[in-house]
MARTITOR-145723 format. One record per residue (C-alpha): residue in three letters; x, y negated, z. Coordinates in steps of 0.2 Angstrom, whole numbers, plus 5000, padded with zeros to 4 digits. Example, Ala and Ser with C-alpha at 12.3 -4.5 7.8 and 13.67 -1.06 7.14 Angstrom:
2
ALA506250225039
SER506850055036
This chain:
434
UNK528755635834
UNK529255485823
UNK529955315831
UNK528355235826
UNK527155315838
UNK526955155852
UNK526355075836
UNK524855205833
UNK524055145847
UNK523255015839
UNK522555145830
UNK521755225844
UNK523055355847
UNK524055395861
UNK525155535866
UNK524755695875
UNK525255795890
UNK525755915880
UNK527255885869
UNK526855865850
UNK524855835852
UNK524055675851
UNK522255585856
UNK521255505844
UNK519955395849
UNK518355325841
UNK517455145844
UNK515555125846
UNK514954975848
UNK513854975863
UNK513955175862
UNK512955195846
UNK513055325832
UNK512355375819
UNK511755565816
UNK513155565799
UNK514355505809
UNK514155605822
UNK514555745812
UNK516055695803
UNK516755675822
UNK516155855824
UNK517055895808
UNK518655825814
UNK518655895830
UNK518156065823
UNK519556045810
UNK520955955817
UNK520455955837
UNK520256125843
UNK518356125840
UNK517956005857
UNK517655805858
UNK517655715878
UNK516555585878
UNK517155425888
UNK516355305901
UNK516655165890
UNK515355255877
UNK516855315865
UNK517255465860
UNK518955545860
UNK519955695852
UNK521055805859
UNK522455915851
UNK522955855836
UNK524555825825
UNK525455665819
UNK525355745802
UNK523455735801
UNK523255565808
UNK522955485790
UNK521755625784
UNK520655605801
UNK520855385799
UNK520155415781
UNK518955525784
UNK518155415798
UNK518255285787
UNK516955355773
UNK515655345786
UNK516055185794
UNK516955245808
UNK518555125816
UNK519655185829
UNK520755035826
UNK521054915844
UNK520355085854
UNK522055105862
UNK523554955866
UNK523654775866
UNK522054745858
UNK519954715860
UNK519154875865
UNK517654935860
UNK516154835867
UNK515254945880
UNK513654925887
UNK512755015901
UNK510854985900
UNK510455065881
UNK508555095890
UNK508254925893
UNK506854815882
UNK508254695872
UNK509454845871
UNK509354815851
UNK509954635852
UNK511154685864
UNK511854805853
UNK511854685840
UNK512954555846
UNK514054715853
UNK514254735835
UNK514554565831
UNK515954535843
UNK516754705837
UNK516854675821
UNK517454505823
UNK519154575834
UNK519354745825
UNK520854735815
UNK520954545817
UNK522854535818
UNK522554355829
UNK521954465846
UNK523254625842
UNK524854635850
UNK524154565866
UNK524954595883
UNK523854735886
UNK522054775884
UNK520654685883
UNK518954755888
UNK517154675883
UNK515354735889
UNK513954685888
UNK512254705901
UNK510854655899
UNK510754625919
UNK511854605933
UNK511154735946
UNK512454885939
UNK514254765943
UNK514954845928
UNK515254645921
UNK516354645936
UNK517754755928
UNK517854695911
UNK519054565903
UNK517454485900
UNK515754515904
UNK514354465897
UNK512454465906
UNK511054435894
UNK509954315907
UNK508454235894
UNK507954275875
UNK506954165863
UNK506354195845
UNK507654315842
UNK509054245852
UNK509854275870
UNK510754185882
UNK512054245892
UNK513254225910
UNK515054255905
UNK516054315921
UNK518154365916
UNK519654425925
UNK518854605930
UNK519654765932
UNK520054915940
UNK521655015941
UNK522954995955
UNK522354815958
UNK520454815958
UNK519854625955
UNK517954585951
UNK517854445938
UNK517154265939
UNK515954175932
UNK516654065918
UNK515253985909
UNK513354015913
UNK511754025898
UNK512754015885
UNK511654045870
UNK512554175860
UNK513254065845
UNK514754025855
UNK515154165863
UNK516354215848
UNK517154065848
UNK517354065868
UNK518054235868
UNK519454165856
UNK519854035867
UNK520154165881
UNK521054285871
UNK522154145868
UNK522354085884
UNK522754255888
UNK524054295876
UNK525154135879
UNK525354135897
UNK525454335903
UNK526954435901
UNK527154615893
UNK525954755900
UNK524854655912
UNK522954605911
UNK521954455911
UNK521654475929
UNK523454455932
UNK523554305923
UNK522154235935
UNK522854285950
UNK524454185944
UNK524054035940
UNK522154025948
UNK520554005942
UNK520553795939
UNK522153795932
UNK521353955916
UNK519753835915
UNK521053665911
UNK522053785900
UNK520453835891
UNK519653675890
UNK521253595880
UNK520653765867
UNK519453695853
UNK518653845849
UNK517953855867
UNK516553715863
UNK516353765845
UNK514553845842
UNK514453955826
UNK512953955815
UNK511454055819
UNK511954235811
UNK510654275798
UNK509954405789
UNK509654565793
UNK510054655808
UNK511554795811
UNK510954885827
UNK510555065823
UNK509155065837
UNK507754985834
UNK506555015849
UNK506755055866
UNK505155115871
UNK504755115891
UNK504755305893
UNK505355375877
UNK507055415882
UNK507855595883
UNK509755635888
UNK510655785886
UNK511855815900
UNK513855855895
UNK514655905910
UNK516355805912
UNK515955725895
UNK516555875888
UNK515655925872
UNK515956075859
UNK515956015838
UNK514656145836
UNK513456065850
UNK513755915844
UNK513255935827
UNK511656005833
UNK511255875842
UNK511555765826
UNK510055855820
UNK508955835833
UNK509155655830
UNK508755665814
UNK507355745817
UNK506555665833
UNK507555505835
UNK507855425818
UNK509455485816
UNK510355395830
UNK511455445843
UNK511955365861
UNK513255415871
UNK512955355887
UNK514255295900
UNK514055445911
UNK514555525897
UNK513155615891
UNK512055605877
UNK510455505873
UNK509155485860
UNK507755325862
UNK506355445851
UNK505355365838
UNK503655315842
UNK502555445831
UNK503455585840
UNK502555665853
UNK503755645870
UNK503555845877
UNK503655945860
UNK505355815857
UNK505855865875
UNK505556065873
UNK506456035856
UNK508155975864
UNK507956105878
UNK508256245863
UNK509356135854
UNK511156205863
UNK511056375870
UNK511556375885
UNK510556255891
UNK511456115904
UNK511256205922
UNK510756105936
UNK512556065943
UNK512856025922
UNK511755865926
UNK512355805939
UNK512855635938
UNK514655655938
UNK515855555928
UNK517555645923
UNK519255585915
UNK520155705903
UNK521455725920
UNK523055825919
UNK522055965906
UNK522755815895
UNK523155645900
UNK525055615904
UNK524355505919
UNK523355635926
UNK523855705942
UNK522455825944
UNK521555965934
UNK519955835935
UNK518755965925
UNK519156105937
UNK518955995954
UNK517555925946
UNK516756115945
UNK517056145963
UNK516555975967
UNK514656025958
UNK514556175968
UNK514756085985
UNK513555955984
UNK511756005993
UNK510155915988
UNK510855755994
UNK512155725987
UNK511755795970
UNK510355635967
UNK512055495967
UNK513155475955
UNK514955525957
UNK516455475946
UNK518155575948
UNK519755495943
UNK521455595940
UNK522555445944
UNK522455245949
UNK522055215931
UNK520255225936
UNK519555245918
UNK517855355926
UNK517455185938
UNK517255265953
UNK517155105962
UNK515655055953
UNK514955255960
UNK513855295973
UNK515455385976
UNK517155365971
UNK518655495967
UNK520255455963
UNK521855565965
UNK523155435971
UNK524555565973
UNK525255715972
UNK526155775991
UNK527355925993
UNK526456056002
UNK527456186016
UNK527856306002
UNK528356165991
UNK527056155980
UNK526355985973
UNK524255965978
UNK523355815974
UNK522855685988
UNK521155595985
UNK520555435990
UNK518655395993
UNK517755235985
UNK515955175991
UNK514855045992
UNK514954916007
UNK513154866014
UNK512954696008
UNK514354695995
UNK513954665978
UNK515454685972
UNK516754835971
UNK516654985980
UNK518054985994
UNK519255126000
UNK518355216015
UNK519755366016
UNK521555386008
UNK522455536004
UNK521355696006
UNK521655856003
UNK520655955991
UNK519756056007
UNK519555866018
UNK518555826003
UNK517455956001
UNK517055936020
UNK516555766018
UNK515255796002
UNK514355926013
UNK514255806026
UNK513255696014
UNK511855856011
């Protein structure tokens, strides 16, 4: 492995568990694909990535298993379809997520998710930042999922075109959990750019090496960041209205007209993948969604008929998704690759899926394999995360899990309701829930 490596990450690429193999991961903006895209990834995969992609709960995509000798071949050839992994690992802007692709002004969300992405993509002024820096984008407030970004963005009114939105920073999860604030409120959308600077600037002159924008915060408090920014021009600058046409691949959002194919763990094979490119072809105007519970979902077009579009996708990948498949379970890549990862996460998420009764199989579960906390489980109905890993009598090293979940009349974070459980305490305490 060459000396450059750290400065791949920009790139999107990081190391491994396994020595000599990297991950490559693929931004998309507000989760959106199109169906040609979608299979160059599947060629890549199949090609360079032992044949399998893991969808992420940021709406990415990532693959798994390849060589530092191919990683200009794989950047080239995602380039000739409009593909950028670049700022999707390191100090940089992430890719903008959003949650709510169902909703009614999903295609001017996606839009300005678009926007904003190219703007920081490559833009050497907001690389080399202290560490990352996470945008998303909701087009309400009910899901929290504003609370963990960098910045978070609400979409709260829309006229002729335009939206308006809340802008709350500081969020995130990891070891130190901290729900953002609410910086600036009905902002119409012409500034947001220009605010977003300000922050990122704020940002990169006052924290040290390696920590967040919520450490920042929690230094030097939240009237002491809004002084720092007011003395940044850009942060009451208003851009021109953006004109012309639109970049969103979807185009309507259709109450009703939605179908998602469950991946269990957000683990996907090159072969399934590519044929669900060409169900969206066919059904969905060539457009692909991956979700943030790590499935995948189309918005059909409106001269489709609904069921015959549904029995389709039900033949599409044989085997069809089993009902433990769709559970709503979000899963990190764990120790099967991630050099954080203290548990097997997809095998624990199997016998996780075979414990649950009735109950418990209607709520949404996120399993995390260390403190990083990259499946949100404190925005689950319940949250997993292996926080260690203890010696047992014979010597052996067992995850410990700790369980997140919601407190009655808390709008913010899940909290910690148990620490340190063995693989057997948990499972005891799903069947409790039915």
């Amino acid at each position: 492995m060459t000396t450059e490596l750290r400065d791949y990450r920009l790139d999107g690429i990081y190391r491994q568990k396994q020595d000599g193999f990297l991950m490559q991961r693929i931004k998309l903006a507000a989760g959106t694909i199109s169906s040609q895209q979608t299979r160059m990834a599947a060629d890549i995969a199949d090609r360079f990535g032992q044949g399998s992609v893991h969808l992420t709960s940021r709406g990415n995509m990532e693959i798994h298993w390849l060589r530092e000798a191919d990683l200009p071949e794989i950047k080239r050839r995602l380039a000739t379809v409009g593909l950028t992994a670049r700022g999707a690992c390191g100090g940089a802007v992430r890719g903008v997520t959003c949650s709510e692709q169902d909703r009614a002004d999903f295609p001017l969300i996606e839009a300005l998710a678009r926007r904003i992405q190219h703007h920081f993509t490559g833009n050497p002024r907001f690389e080399r930042l202290p560490k990352k820096f996470k945008i998303g984008i909701e087009a309400r407030s009910g899901g929290r999922r504003h609370l963990i970004q960098d910045a978070g963005l609400v979409l709260v009114r829309t006229q002729d075109g335009r939206g308006w939105y809340d802008l709350w920073v500081g969020g995130g999860l990891g070891r130190e959990p901290q729900p953002g604030f609410l910086l600036a409120g009905e902002i119409v959308e012409e500034r947001i750019i220009p605010l977003l600077e300000a922050v990122l600037r704020v940002y990169l002159a006052g924290a040290p090496a390696g920590k967040r924008l919520k450490h920042l915060l929690r230094e030097i408090g939240e009237e002491e960041f809004r002084q720092r920014l007011d003395a940044d021009p850009s942060a009451h600058e208003e851009l021109p209205p953006h004109r012309g046409l639109a970049e969103n691949l979807v185009s309507t959002t259709d109450e009703g007209r939605r179908l998602e194919f469950h991946c269990f763990a957000g683990q996907l094979s090159a072969d399934s993948l590519r044929q669900l490119a060409t169900f969206a072809d066919s059904w969905a105007d060539g457009v692909l969604q991956v979700t943030v519970n790590q499935n995948i979902a189309f918005q059909l077009v409106r001269q489709c008929k609904f069921d015959q579009a549904q029995a389709a996708l039900g033949t599409t990948i044989s085997p069809a998704p089993t009902q433990e498949d769709k559970i709503t379970l979000r899963v990190c890549p764990g120790s099967h690759e991630c050099r954080a990862g203290l548990s097997a996460t997809r095998d624990i998420a199997g016998i996780l899926a075979k414990s649950m009764g009735p109950l418990a199989r209607r709520l949404c579960w996120a399993l995390s394999g260390c403190h990083n906390s990259c499946t949100q489980p404190q925005l689950a109905d319940v949250g997993i995360v292996t926080s260690r890993l203890i010696a047992d009598d014979d010597g052996q090293r067992t995850p410990r899990f700790d369980l997140y979940r919601p407190m009655d009349g808390d709008g913010d974070l899940n909290q910690k309701t148990e620490a340190a459980l063995t693989l057997e305490e948990l499972l005891a305490t799903i069947k409790k829930l039915g």
